[in-house]
MISEMI-358233 format. One line per 10 residues: number of its first residue (from 1); for each residue x, y negated, z negated of C-alpha. Coordinates in steps of 0.05 Angstrom, whole numbers. Example, Ala and Ser with C-alpha at 12.3 -4.5 7.8 and 13.67 -1.06 7.14 Angstrom:
residues 2
1 = 246 90 -156 | 273 21 -143
***
This chain:
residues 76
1 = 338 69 -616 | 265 32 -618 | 211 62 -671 | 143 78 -653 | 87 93 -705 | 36 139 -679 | -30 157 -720 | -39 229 -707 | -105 273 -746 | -98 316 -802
11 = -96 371 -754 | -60 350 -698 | 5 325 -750 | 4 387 -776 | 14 423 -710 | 63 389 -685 | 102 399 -755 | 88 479 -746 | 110 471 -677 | 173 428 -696
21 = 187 481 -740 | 187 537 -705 | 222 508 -651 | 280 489 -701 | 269 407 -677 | 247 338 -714 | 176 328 -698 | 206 257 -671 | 251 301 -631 | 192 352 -613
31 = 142 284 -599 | 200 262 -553 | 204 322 -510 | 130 317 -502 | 118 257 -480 | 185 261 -428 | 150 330 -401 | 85 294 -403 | 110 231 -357 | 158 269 -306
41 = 91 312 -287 | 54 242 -262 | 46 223 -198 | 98 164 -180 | 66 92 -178 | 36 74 -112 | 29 154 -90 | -43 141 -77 | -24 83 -28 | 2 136 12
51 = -57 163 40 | -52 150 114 | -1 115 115 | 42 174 168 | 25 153 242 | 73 220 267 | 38 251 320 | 42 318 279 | 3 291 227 | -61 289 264
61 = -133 324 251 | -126 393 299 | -196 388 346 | -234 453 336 | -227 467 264 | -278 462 213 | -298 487 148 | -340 538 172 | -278 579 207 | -258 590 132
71 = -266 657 103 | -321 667 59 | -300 678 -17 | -311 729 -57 | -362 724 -110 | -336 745 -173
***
């Protein structure tokens, strides 16, 4: 398996050792899982070469509807 050396803060090493810990992992192992979470949550390449790019009929702008049928919000 390839190596990667990663320069990580003070702070930020020692998280990821406390974390490692608790979760009973390597923080290679705990690094790992990150990063694999962190890349299947991305959008796929070319997803914003998408835009438009459905000429169904169903897919069209309904006439009559604007913003301004919206319901106001709340303000909090």
């Amino acid at each position: 398996m390839p190596q990667l050396s990663v320069y990580l803060d003070d702070r930020t090493i020692a998280q990821a050792r406390e974390n490692a810990r608790i979760s009973n992992l390597s923080v290679s192992k705990l690094i790992t899982k990150a990063l694999d979470k962190y890349m299947s949550t991305q959008w796929p390449d070319g997803f914003e070469t998408l835009f438009g790019s459905v000429s169904d009929e169903t897919f069209q702008r309904q006439p009559g509807v604007s913003f301004s049928s919206d319901v106001k919000r709340e303000t909090l």
